[in-house]
N, C-alpha and C positions, 0 to 999 in steps of 0.2 A: 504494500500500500504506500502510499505519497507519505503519508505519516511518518513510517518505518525507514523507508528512506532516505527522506529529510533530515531525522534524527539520528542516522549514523552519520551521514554526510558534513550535518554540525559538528559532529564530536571532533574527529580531528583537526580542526582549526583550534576551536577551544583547548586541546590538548595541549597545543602548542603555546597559548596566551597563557594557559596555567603554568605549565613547564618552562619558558621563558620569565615570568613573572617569579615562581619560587625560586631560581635563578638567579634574576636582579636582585629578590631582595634579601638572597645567603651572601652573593658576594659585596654587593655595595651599600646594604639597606644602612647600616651603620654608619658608612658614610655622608650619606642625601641630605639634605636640608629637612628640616619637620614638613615644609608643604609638599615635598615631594615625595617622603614615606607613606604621607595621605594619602596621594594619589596613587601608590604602591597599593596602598591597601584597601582605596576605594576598584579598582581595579581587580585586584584579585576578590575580593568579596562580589562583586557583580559574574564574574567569572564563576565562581561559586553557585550561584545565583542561577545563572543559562546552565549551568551543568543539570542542576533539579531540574529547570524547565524541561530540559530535551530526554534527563529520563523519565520525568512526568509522560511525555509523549509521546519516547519506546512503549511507556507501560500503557497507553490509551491506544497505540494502533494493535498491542496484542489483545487485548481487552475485544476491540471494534472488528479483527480476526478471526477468533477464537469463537463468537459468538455466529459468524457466518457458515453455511452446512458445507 
């Protein structure tokens, strides 16, 4: 389904934003300015964030799937 598709197709990009982002903020987080740890961290918490959505939406097209004969 479009669903199920869509939702792996998201994930590796996001992989890469999380994995880049935990990244920046092992090697340089210490270093950064306060506003740019924010931004470190509003960042990766949105990141966080689209991760639940898109397994919210793997689990809705097995759901919407699952129920078809």
């Amino acid at each position: 389904t479009f669903a199920y598709a869509a939702s792996h197709d998201l994930q590796e990009p996001l992989r890469k934003i999380q994995s880049f982002g935990d990244r920046l903020a092992q090697r340089a987080g210490p270093q950064l300015a306060e506003a740019d740890r924010d931004y470190l961290a509003r960042m990766r918490g949105a990141a966080a964030r689209m991760a639940a959505l898109i397994e919210a939406l793997l689990a809705y097209s097995r759901v919407s799937t699952a129920g078809q004969a």
